[in-house]
N, C-alpha and C positions, 0 to 999 in steps of 0.2 A: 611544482610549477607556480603555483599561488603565491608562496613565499619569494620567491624568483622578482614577480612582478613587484609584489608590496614590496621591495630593496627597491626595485629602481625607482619606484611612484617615491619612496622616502626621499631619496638622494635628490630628485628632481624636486621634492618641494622646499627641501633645503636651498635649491641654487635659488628658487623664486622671493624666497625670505631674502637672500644677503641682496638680489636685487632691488627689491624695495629699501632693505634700507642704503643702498648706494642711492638710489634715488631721491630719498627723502636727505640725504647730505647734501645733494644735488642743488635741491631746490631750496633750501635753507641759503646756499651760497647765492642764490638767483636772486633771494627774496630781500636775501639783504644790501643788494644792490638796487633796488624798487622804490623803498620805502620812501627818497624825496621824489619820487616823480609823479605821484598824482595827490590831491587833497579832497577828503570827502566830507560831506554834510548830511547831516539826516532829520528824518520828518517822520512822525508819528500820524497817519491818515484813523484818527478814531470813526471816521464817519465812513469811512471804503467809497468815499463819493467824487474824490476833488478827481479834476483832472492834471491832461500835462499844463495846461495854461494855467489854472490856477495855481500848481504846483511853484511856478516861473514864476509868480506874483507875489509870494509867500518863501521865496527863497532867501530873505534876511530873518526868516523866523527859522532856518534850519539852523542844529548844532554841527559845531566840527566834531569830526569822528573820529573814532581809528579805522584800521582795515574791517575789523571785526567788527558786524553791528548784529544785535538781540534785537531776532524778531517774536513778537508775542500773537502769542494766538488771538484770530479772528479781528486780527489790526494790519492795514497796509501801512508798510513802513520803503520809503520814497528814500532814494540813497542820490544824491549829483555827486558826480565825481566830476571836477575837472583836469581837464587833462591840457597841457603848455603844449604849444606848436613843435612840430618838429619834424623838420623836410624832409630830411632823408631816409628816415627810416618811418614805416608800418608800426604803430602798438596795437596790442591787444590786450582790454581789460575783460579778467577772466575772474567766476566764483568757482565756488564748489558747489554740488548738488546738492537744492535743497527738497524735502516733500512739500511739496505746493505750486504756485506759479509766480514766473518770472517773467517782467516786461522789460527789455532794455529800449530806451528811445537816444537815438543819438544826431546829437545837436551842433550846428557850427555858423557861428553869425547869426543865432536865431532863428533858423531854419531845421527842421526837421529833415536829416538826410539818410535815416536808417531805422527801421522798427523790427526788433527782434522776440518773438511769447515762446517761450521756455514750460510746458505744461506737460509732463510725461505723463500721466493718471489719463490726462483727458487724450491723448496719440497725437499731440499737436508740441513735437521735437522733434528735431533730426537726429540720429544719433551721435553725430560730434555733438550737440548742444547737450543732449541728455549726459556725457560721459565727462564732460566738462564748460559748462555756461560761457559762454564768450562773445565780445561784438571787438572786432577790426577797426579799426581808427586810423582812415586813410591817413598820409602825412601831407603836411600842409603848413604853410606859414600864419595861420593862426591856430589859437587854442581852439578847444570843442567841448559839448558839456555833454555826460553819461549820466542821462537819467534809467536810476534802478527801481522799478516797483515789484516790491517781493513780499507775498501774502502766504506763510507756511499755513500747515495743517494744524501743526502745534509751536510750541514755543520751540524757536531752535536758533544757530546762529548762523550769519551770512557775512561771511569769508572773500574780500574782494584783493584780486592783485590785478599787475601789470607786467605787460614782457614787451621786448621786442616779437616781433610773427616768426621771426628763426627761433628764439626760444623758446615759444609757447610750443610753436611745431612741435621742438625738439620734446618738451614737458608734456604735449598732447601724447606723444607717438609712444612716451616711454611709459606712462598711464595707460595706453591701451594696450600697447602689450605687456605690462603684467598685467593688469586687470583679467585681461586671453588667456595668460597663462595658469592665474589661479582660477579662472573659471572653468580652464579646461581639465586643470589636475582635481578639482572639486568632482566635474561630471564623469570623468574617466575614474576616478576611486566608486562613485557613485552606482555606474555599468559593471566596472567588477563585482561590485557587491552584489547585484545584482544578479549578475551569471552565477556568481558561488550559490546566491539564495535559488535560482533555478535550480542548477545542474544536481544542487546536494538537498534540497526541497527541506530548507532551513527555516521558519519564519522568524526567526531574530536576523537572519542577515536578514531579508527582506525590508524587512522593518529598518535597519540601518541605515540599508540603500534608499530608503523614501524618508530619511529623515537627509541624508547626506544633501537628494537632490533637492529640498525645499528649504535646507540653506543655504543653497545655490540659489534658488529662486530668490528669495529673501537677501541677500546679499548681490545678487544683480541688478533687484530693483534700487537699493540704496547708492551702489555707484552707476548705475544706469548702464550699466555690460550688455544687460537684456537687452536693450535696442540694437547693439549691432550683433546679436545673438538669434533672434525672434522678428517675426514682421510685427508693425506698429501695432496689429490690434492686441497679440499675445503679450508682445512686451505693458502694451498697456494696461491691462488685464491683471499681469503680474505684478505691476507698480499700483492698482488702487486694492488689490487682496491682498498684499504684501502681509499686513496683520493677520487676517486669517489664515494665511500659509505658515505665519511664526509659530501661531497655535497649536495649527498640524504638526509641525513640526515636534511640538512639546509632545505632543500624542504620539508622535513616531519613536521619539526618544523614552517615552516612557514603555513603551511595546517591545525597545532594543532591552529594556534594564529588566524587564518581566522574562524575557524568553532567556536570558544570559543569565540572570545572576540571581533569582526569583524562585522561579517554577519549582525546580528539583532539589531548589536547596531549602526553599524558606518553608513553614505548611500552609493550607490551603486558603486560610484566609485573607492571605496576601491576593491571590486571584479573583476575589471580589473586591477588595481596594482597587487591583487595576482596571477592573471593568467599570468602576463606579468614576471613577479621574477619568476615565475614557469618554463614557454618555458624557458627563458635566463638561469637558473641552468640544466636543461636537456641537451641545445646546451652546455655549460660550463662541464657538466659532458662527453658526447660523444666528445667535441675537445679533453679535458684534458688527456684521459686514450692513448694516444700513447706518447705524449709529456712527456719531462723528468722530474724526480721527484722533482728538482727544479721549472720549469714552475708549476707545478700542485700545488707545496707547493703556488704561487703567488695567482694560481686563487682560493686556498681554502680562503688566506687572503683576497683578493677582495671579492668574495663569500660573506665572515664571516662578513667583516664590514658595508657589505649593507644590509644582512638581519639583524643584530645588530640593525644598523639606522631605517630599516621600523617598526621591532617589538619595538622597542621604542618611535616610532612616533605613533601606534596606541595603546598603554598604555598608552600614553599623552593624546590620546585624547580622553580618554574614558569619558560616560558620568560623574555625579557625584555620582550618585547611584554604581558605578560602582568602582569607584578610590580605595575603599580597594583592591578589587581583583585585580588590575592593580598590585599595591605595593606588593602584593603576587606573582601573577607570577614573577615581577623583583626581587624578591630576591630569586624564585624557577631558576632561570636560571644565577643568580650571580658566585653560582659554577661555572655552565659549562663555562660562560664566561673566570673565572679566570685563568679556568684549561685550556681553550682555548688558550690565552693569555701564559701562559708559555709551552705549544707545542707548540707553533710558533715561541717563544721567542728562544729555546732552540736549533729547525730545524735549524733558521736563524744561530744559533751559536751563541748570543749573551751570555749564561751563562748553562750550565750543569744543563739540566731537571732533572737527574739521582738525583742530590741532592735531589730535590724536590719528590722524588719517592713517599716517604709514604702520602705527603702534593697530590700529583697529586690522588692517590686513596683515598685519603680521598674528597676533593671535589668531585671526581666524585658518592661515596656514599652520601656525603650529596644531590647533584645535583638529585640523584634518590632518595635518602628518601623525600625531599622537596618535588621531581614529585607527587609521592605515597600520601604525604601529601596531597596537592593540590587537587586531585583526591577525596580524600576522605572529603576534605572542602568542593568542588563543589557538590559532589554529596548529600551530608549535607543541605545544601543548597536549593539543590533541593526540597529534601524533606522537610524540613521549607517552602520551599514558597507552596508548594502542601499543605502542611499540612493548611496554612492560608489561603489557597485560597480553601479551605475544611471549610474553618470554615466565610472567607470573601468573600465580596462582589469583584470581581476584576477588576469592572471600578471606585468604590468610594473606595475601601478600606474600606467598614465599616463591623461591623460585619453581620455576614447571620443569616436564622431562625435556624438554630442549635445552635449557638451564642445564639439569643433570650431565645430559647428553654431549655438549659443550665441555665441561667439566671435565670426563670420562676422558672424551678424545685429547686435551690436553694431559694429560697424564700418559695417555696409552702414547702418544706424539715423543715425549721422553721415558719412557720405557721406564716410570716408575710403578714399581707394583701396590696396588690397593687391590681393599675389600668393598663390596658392594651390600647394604645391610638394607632390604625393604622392611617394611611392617604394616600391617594393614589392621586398624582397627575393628572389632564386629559388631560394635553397639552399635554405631553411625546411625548405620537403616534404622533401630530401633528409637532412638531418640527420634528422626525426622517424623516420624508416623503417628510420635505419642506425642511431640511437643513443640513438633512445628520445624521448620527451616531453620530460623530466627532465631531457637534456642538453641538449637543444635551447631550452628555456626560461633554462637558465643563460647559454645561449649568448649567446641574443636580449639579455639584461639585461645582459648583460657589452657588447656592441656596443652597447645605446642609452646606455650608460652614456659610452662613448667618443664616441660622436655627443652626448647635451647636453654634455659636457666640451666638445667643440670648437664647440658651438655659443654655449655662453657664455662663450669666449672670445674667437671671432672676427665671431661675429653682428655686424649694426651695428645692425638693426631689425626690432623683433617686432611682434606682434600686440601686445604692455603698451603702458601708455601711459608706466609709470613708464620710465626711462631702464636704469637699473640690473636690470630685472627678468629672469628668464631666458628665451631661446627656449624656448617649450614645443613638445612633442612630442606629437602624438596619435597615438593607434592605432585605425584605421575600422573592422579585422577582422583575420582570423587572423594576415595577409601584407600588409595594406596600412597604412603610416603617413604624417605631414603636417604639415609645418612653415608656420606663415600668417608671410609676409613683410609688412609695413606700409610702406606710400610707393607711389610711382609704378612702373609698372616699369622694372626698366633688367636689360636683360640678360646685361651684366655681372657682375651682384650675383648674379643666377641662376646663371652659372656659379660663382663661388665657391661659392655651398652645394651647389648638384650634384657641383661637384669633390671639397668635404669631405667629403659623405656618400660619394660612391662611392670616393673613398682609403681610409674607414675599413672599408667593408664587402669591398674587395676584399684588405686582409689578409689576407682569409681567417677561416677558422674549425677549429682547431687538436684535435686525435683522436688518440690513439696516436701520436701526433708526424708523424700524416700531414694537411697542410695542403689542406683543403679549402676555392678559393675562391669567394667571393660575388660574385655580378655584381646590378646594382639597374638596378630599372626606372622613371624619373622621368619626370613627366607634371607640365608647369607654364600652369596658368592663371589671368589675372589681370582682377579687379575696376576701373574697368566694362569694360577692351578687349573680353575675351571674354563677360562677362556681367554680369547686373547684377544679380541677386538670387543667395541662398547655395545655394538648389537648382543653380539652371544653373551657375554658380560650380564649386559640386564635381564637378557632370556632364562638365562640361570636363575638369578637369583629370581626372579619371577615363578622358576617350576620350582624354585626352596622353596615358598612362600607358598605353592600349592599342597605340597606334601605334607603331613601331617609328624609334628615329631616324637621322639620314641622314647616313653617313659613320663618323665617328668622335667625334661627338656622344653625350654620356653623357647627354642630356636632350634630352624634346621639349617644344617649343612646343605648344601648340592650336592648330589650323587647320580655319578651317570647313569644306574639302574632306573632313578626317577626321573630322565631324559629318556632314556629307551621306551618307559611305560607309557609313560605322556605321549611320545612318537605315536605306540601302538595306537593307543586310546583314539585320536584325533584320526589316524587312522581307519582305524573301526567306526568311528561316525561320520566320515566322511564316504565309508561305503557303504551304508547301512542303505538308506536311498536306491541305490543301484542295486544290491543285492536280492531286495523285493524286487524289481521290476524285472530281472535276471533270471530269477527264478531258484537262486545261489541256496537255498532256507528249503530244508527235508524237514520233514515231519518223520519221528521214529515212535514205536510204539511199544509199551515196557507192559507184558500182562500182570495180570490182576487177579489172584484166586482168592475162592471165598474157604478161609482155612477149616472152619465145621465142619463142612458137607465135600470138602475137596473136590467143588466145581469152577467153571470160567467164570469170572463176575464179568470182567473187563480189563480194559488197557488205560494207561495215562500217558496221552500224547506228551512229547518230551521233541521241543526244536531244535534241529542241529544248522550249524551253517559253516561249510567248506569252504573258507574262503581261499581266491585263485592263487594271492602271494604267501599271506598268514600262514594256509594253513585250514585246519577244522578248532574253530572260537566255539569256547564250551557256554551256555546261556548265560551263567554267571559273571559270565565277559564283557557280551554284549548286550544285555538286556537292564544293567544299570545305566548304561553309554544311554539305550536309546530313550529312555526315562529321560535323564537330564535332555536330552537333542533334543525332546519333541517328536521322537520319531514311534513311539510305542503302540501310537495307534495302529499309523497302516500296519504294522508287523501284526497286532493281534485279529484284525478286519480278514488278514491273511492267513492267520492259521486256522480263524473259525470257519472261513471259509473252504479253506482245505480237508480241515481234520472234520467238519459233519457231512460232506462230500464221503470222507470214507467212510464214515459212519453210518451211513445208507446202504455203501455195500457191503459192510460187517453185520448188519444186521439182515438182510439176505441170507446171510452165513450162519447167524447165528441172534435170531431174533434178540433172547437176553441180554446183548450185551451191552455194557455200559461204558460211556466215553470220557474221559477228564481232563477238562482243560484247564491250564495255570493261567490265571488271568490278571496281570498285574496290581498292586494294589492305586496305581495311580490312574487305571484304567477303568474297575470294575465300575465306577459313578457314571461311566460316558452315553447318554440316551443312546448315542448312534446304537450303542453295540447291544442294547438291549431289543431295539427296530433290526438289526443286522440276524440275531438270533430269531426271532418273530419270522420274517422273511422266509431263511435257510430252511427254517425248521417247517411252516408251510409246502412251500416250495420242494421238499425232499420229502414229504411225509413220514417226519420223523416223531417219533413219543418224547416227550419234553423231559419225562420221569428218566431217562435213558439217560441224559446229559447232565455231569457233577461240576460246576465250576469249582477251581480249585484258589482261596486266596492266602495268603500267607497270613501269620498270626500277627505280624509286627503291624499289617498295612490294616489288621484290623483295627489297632490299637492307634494308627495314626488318624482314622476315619471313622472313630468313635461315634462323635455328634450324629451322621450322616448311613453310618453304616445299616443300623436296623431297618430305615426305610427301604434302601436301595435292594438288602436278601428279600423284604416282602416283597419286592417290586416282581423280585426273580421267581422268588415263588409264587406269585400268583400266575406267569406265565408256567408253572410245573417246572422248571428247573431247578436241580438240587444242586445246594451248595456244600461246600467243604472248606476247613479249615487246615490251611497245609503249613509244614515244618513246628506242628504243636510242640510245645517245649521251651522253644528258644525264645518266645518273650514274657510277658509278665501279668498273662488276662490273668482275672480271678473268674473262680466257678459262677459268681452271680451275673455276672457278666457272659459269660457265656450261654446262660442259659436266658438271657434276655434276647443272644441274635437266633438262638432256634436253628442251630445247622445239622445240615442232614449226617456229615458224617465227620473224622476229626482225625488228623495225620497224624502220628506220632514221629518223630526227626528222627530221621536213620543215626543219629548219632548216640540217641537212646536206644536203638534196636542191634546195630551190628556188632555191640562184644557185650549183648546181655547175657550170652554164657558166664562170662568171668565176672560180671561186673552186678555186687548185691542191690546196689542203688539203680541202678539202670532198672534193673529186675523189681524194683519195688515203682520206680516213676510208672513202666512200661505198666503194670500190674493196677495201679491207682489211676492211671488216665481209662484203662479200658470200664473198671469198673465204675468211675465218674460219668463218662462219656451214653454209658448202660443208661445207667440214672437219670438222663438228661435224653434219651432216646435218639441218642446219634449211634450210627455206627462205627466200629474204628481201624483206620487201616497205618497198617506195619509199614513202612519204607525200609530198604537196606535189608530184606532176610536173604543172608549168602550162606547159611549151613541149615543141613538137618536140626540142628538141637536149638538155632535159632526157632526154626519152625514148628516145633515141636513145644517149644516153651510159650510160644504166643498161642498156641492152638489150646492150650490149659490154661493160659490167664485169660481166655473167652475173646481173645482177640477175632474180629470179621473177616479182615481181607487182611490180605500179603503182599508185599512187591519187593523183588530183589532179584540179585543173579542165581541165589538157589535156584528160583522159579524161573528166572529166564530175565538174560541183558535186554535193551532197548533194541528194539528189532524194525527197519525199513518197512513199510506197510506190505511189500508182497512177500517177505520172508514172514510177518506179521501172521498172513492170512492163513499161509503154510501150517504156523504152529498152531494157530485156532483151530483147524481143519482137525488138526491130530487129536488137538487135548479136547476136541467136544467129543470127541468120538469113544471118550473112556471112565470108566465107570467110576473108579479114583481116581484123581490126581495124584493124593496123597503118594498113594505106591509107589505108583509111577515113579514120581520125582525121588524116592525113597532108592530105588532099585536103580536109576541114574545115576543118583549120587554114590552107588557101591561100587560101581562097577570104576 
């Protein structure tokens, strides 16, 4: 809409420009018909005292003149014009406006028949006089005499003609309306700016808009517009601050060139320059306005040549991005300089502005068409860079997934097949954390810079269609970017660009000379094998890019196995949620004997969850899922809650026994659950010694720093810990005997073929006897045969769990078998004489 307007505000100040100068051809031809018709004389009043009678008395001491007479400051200069009889037609002797005051006295036979005072400052003109000085000169059969007394403010010149009253009309009417027109395209650019600086809470337009409207003001008082614009006192008001509104003016102009071209480009000590040129034009406007209109004409000049110099020094010093618009604005502000430069010229008295009349309104239209222009360049602008910054990346510049996505759909539009190659870099995070944003963004720019170098070298075929065009590069998000291959697949060619990108990334990335490197993560699917539209297209190669690949492969393929999984996964965390609240999550219980003495130790609670579509998800399934979700807590709030519940009636049943719960390693830290257990265990009048948390070895070795306090934490409430799936990570003994656990699992994967297996038989053997020494106890996972049991009950192993002993059992099938086996003197036998039969 904006641009819309500044077009037609342009076009219409173009038609007011060719007006003026029709006009000004006009009056040239008018003027040159004029010239014998009146003869003028002039008089120098050094004394500002004489009158009109003395004037008359002293009239062979006047010179003959031209039209143009130089008046000097604080001198009344007396102009007679005579004018020859002539009957039938009306003249009118007309000046141009000067700043100061005009007395016309008009004379015939010696009689005083007309007195006309021309003073716009003091509100004493009409505004026909104000917009062009004139006296009527009835017609008459003798001549008449046109005495002029005209005293400026400053040196300036006074410009007298003659017309017939149809011509002058005609030269009035056509002066006032353009004079209308530029002042109305002036205050209407003025309002627009305005509204933009509201509605979009800009202060550089604002500031435009109040420099625009006070050289309206400032150029209405000079042709005297303002009179028939304003009631007398405003107009008046505007015509004696006219200086100090030019001042302002320079202050507005300088507040346009701070918020436009300053601020966000230049550093900060340009914003104390402009504050300091701000105060000093305020004190320069408040000295000025009682001093004379000479002084004031000085400090406009001073004023004018320093903010000239500053805003020319910071168009110089714009960056390089920058230097067209620099060049733009100087030649949006050329006008007003010029036009500047001959009202100065003209005040000082060095040559008659008046000449210059149509040339003065004409730069100052171009001056405001240029603004207008500019306005609408910038705001152009704007929206190009928004538009690309819609479609680009805005710290690389490359294109975004819309970009890609656009791409895609053109391809897929003509049914050519391409590959879809993501990669995702994994330093990124690290770099921003160790070295800032700033370096990390140079960094990123410096390595895509080396990837399209090698890709538009060694590419063979892009997404272009032209031959020669380059592999482009997009960027989907912070860490993910994507090169579109074009042709069929061959995976081959895949490897080459996988290999290029991941040589250049695994460089490294270079820090105080310490070499940090990149490892990339590439996910490759292709148009139609893997999919056929640009949605699923990306989604693919998106779950490549998830999956991990196999061997020593720096890229994966797509495989719909790893779409099915992903399916499941997102699945399973989407019902994780609901299946707490549902109630979907059994607790089973898997007993526990103590192999020595062949009695009940206890049971290790073990979660199942049935789910309605899936199926029954084995914990391994969902218990990583709900790790990453965030969901681990309510799940464990929920089993402790459930499994010391039963724990209260097992031991009713069987006071000894003991409970074990797996308490994730992302979990054990969480205060809640340590307040959660405190609670339960009150509240159920349970023995704390009864209850084994069980953590994994690896989650001890991830929570190293933190771990030793949190087991004290546990043991000082009497809960005993454990260490579960011993084996499978890499504590050392000194380390372990630093966390102090009560008791230590050995990984059923060391337990279930220690018949056959000498090594098994020696770790199985060396952990029990470690564990001794360090005063934990130690229990077997996995014994599913006699001669399993049998061989851990001779390496001094404590406890046992497996399906010898009995599978994972629902809590009231649970109760059943505890019922049975307390009731018997061996176990051992027992299960011995089960297993024969």
């Amino acid at each position: 809409m904006w641009s819309g307007v500044i077009r037609v505000m342009a076009v219409f100040l173009v038609m007011v420009t060719a007006l003026l100068l029709d006009s000004h051809a006009r009056a040239d031809a008018l003027l040159a018909g004029e010239q014998a018709a009146i003869s003028l004389k002039a008089y120098n009043d050094a004394t500002n005292q004489l009158s009109l009678a003395e004037i008359r008395q002293i009239t062979t001491q006047m010179t003959e003149t031209e039209q143009i007479v130089k008046l000097q400051r604080g001198v009344a200069t007396w102009v007679r014009v005579d004018i020859p009889p002539n009957v039938q037609h009306e003249q009118v002797i007309y000046t141009q406006p000067i700043e100061g005051v005009l007395k016309f006295y008009l004379e015939r036979a010696g009689k005083l028949i007309q007195y006309t005072l021309v003073a716009p400052a003091k509100e004493l003109v009409s505004p026909a006089q104000a917009v062009l000085p004139h006296v009527k000169v009835p017609g008459s059969k003798y001549s008449a005499q046109l005495y002029i007394q005209a005293q400026g403010s400053h040196p300036q010149w006074l410009s007298i003609s003659a017309a017939s009253e149809s011509e002058f009309v005609q030269r009035f009417s056509s002066r006032v309306f353009l004079l209308g027109v530029e002042a109305g395209s002036i205050y209407f650019l003025a309002l627009f700016l305005l509204m933009m600086a509201v509605t979009q809470f800009r202060p550089g337009l604002l500031a435009l808009a109040a420099y625009v409207l006070l050289v309206a003001f400032v150029s209405g008082a000079q042709s005297g517009i303002n009179t028939l614009l304003y009631p007398a006192v405003v107009s008046g008001a505007l015509a004696t601050y006219s200086s100090q509104f030019f001042l302002l003016s320079l202050a507005c102009a300088l507040c346009f060139f701070h918020y436009f071209v300053a601020q966000k480009r230049l550093n900060e000590q340009h914003k104390h320059y402009v504050w300091r040129l701000l105060w000093a034009l305020l004190l320069v406007v408040c000295v000025s306005a009682p001093l004379h209109a000479s002084y004031q004409l000085l400090f406009q000049v001073m004023a004018g040549l320093v903010i000239t110099a500053y805003v020319a020094y910071v168009l110089w010093m714009q960056p390089r991005q920058y230097q067209y618009e620099a060049r733009l604005l100087a030649l949006v502000f050329v006008p007003a300089l010029i036009l500047l430069v001959i009202l100065m010229l003209g005040q000082l008295g060095v040559f008659a502005s008046s000449h210059y009349y149509v040339l003065n309104h004409a730069l100052l239209t171009g001056h405001i068409l240029l603004l207008g222009y500019y306005v609408y360049w910038h705001e152009r602008q704007k929206k190009l860079l928004l538009l690309r910054y819609a479609n680009h990346d805005k710290e690389t510049g490359l294109p975004n997934r819309h970009m890609l996505q656009k791409a895609l759909d053109g391809l897929q539009s003509t049914h050519q097949h391409h590959t879809l190659i993501m990669f995702r870099p994994k330093v990124l995070t690290v770099i921003r954390l160790n070295m800032g944003w700033d370096y990390a963004a140079m960094q990123l720019k410096s390595l895509l810079k080396k990837v399209q170098f090698q890709l538009d070298t060694y590419g063979r075929v892009t997404i272009a269609a032209e031959p020669n065009s380059k592999t482009q590069i997009y960027r989907l998000d912070d860490a993910l970017f994507a090169i579109v291959l074009r042709g069929k697949l061959e995976l081959s060619q895949v490897e080459q660009y996988a290999c290029l990108l991941a040589s250049i990334f695994e460089e490294g990335v270079n820090f105080k000379g310490e070499l940090l490197v990149d490892q990339l993560e590439i996910g490759v699917a292709s148009n139609p094998i893997h999919a056929q539209t640009t949605e699923a297209l990306m989604q693919r190669a998106l779950q490549a890019i998830s999956a991990r690949p196999l061997g020593t492969q720096k890229w994966h393929l797509f495989d719909q196995n790893d779409s099915l999984s992903l399916e499941r996964r997102i699945k399973v965390a989407s019902s994780l949620k609901y299946a707490i609240s549902q109630n979907q999550f059994t607790l089973y219980f898997q007993p526990q004997v103590k192999l020595q003495q062949g009695e009940v130790f206890g049971a290790e609670v073990l979660l199942r969850w049935h789910h309605p579509e899936l199926g029954m998800i084995p914990p391994d399934e969902f218990i990583p899922i709900a790790e990453t979700s965030g969901m681990i807590p309510e799940i464990t709030d929920w089993v402790v809650e459930q499994a010391l519940s039963a724990q209260a009636e097992l031991c009713r049943l069987y006071p000894q026994h003991v409970l074990s719960l797996n308490v994730s390693g992302k979990d054990i830290g969480r205060k809640e659950l340590a307040v959660q257990l405190i609670t339960l265990i009150s509240q159920l009048s349970l023995a704390p010694s009864q209850l084994m948390l069980e953590i994994t070895e690896s989650a001890t070795l991830a929570n190293e720093a933190d771990l030793n306090e949190i087991i004290d934490g546990f043991k000082r409430l009497g809960v005993k810990m454990a260490i579960d799936d011993f084996g499978t990570g890499y504590s050392s003994l000194a380390y372990l005997s630093q966390l102090g656990v009560d008791e230590i699992k050995i990984d059923k994967s060391f337990v279930m073929n220690i018949a056959s297996s000498a090594t098994n038989q020696t770790i199985c053997k060396a952990t029990c006897d470690m564990a001794h020494s360090l005063g934990s106890m130690v229990v077997a996972e996995g014994v599913e045969s006699v001669h399993c049991y049998q061989m851990l009950q001779a390496f001094g192993c404590d406890i046992g769990q497996g399906f010898y002993i009995s599978r994972p059992l629902p809590f009231t099938q649970y109760q059943d078998w505890l019922a049975e086996f307390i009731a018997l003197d061996d176990i051992t036998q027992h299960l011995a004489s089960e297993s024969s039969l």
